[in-house]
C-alpha positions as a Markdown table, in Angstrom:
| # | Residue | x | y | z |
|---|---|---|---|---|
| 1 | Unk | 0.4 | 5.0 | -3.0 |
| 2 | Unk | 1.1 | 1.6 | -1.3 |
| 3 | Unk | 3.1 | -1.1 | -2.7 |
| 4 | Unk | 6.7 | 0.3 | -3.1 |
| 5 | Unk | 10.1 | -1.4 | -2.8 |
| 6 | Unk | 9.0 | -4.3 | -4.8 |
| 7 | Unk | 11.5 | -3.8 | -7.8 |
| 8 | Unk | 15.0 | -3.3 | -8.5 |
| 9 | Unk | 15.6 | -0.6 | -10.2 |
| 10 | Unk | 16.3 | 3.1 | -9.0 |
| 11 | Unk | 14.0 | 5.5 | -9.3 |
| 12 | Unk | 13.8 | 9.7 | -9.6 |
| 13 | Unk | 10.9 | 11.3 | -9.1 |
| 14 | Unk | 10.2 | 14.8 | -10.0 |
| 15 | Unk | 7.7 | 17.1 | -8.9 |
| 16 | Unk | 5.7 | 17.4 | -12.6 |
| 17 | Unk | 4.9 | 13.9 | -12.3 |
| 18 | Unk | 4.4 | 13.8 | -8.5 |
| 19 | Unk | 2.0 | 16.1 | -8.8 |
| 20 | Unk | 0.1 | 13.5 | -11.6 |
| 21 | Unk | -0.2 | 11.2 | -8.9 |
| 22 | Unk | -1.1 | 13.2 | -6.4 |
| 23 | Unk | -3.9 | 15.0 | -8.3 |
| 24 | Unk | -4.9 | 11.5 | -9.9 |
| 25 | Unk | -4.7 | 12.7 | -13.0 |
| 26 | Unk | -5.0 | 10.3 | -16.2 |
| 27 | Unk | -1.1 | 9.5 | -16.0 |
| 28 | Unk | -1.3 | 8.4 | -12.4 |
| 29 | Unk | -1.6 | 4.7 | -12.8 |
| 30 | Unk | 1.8 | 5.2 | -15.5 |
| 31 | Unk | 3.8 | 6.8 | -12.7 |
| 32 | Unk | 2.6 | 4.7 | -10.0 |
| 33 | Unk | 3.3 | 1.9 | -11.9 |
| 34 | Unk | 7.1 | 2.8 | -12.7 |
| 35 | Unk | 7.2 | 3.8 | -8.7 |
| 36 | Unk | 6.3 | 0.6 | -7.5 |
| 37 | Unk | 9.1 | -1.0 | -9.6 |
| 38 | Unk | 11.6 | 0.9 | -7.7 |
| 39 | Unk | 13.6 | -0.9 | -5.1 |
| 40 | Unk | 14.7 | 3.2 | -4.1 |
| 41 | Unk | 12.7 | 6.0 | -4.6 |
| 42 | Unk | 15.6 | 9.4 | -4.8 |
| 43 | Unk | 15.1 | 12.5 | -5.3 |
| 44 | Unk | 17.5 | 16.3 | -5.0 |
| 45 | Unk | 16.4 | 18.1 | -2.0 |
| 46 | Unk | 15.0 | 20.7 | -4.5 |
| 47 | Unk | 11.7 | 18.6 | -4.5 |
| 48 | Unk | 10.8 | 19.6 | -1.2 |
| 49 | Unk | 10.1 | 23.4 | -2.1 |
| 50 | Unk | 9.4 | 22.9 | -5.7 |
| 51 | Unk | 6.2 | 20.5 | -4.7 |
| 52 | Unk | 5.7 | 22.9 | -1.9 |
| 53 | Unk | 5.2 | 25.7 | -4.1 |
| 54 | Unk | 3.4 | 24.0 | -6.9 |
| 55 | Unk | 0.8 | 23.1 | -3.9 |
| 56 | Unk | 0.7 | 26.5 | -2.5 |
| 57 | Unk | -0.5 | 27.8 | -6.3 |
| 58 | Unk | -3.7 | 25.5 | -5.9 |
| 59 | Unk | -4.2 | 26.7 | -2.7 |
| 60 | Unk | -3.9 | 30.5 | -3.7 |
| 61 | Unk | -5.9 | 30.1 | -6.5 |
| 62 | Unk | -8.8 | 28.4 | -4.2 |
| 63 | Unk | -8.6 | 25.0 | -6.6 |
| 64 | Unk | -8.1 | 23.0 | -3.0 |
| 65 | Unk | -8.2 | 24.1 | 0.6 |
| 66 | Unk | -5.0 | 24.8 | 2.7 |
| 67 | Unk | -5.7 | 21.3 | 4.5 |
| 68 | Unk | -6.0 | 19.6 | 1.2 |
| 69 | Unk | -2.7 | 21.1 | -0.2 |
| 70 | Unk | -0.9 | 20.2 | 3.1 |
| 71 | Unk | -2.2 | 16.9 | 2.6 |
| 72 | Unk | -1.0 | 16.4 | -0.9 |
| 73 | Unk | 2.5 | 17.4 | 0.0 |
| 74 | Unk | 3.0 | 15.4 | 2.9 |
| 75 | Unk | 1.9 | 12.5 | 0.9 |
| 76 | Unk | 4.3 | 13.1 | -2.0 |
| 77 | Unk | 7.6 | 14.0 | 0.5 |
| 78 | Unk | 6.8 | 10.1 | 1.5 |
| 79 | Unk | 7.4 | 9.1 | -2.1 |
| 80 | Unk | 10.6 | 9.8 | -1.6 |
| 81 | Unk | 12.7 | 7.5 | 0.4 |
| 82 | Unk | 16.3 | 9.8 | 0.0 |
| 83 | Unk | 17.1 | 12.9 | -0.7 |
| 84 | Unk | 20.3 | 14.4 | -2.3 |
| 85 | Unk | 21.9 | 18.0 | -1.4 |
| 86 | Unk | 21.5 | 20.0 | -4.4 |
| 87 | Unk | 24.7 | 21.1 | -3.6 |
| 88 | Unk | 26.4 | 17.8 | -4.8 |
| 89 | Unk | 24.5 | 17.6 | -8.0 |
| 90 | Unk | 24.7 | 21.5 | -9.1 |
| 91 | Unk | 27.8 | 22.1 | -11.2 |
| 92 | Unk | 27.0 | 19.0 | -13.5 |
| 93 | Unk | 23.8 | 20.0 | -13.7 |
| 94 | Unk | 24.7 | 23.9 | -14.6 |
| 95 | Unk | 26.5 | 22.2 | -17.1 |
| 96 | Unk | 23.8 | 19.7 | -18.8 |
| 97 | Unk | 21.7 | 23.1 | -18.5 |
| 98 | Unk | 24.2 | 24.9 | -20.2 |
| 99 | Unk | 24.3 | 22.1 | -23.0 |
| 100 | Unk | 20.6 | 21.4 | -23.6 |
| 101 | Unk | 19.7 | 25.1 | -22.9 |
| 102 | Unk | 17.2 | 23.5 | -20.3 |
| 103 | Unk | 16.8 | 24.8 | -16.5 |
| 104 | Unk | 19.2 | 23.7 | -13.8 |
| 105 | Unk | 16.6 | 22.9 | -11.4 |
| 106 | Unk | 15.4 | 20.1 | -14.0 |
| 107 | Unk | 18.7 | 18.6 | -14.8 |
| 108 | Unk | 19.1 | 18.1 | -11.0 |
| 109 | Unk | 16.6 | 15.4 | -11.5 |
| 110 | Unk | 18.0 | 14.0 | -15.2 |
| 111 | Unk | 21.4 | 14.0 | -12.8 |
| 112 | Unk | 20.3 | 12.6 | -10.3 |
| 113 | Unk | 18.9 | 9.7 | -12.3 |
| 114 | Unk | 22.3 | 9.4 | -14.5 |
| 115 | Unk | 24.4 | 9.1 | -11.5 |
| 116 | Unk | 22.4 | 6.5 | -10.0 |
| 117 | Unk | 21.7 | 4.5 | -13.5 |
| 118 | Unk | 17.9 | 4.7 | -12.5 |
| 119 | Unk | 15.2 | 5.8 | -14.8 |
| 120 | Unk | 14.0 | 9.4 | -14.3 |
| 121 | Unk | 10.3 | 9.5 | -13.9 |
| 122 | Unk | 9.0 | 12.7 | -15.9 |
| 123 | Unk | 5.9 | 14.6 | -16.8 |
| 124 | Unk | 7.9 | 17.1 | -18.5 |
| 125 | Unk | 8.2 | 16.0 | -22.8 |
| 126 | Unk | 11.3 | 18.4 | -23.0 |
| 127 | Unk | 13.0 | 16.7 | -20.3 |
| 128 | Unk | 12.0 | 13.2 | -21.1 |
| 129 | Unk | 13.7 | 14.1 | -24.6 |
| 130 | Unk | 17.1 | 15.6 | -23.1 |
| 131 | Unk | 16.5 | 12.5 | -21.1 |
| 132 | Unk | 16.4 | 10.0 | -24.3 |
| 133 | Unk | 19.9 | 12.1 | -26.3 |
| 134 | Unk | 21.6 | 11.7 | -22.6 |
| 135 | Unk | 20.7 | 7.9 | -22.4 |
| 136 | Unk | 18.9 | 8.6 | -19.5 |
| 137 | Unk | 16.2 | 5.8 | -18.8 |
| 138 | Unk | 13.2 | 7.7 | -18.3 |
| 139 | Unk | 9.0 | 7.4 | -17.8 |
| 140 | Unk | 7.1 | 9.8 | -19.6 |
């Protein structure tokens, strides 16, 4: 993806919609598009292993090589232009978890985006929709 910076809004990315980029899925030009309208890409440091893992699947399941998979998550770690400790983020998230009956690691993002008042970029519907009763901005 080229063409970043040139907005100024904040942005969150998480892994579900990286990972529609990446694979150049139907929704790609959507995210890209909300990406490159982001003066500051962020993300928690909980992307790094999450898109890590979600590579590694393809990989095991033979869908693309090792080289191919390594590939795909160098290219989305240098979406990101900062990362945030999960450790600063984690109790509000438990919390908005708690409330929404939704999984920490995905509030970290919906957190993350709230703190920062930038829109959350999402391929996840139930997040998108904890996104819209939390007034979270959000592209879905």
């Amino acid at each position: 993806m080229d063409s970043r910076g040139q907005g100024k809004m904040i942005a969150v990315i998480d892994v579900s919609s990286a990972a529609q980029i990446l694979l150049q899925t139907p929704k790609k030009e959507k995210f890209e598009t909300a990406l490159r309208k982001a003066k500051l890409i962020l993300s928690p440091d909980l992307y790094v292993s999450e898109l890590s893992n979600t590579l590694w699947k393809f990989c095991t399941k033979k869908i693309y090589s090792e080289a191919e998979c390594l590939r795909f998550v160098e290219d989305g770690l240098g979406y990101i232009d900062s990362f945030t400790d999960s450790k600063e983020l984690w109790k509000e998230a438990f919390g908005e978890a708690v409330k929404n009956k939704h999984p920490v690691y995905d509030m970290l993002y919906a957190v993350l985006a709230r703190r920062n008042d930038g829109i959350l970029i999402t391929n996840d519907g139930d997040l998108a929709k904890i996104c819209e009763k939390l007034s979270i901005k959000y592209c879905f």
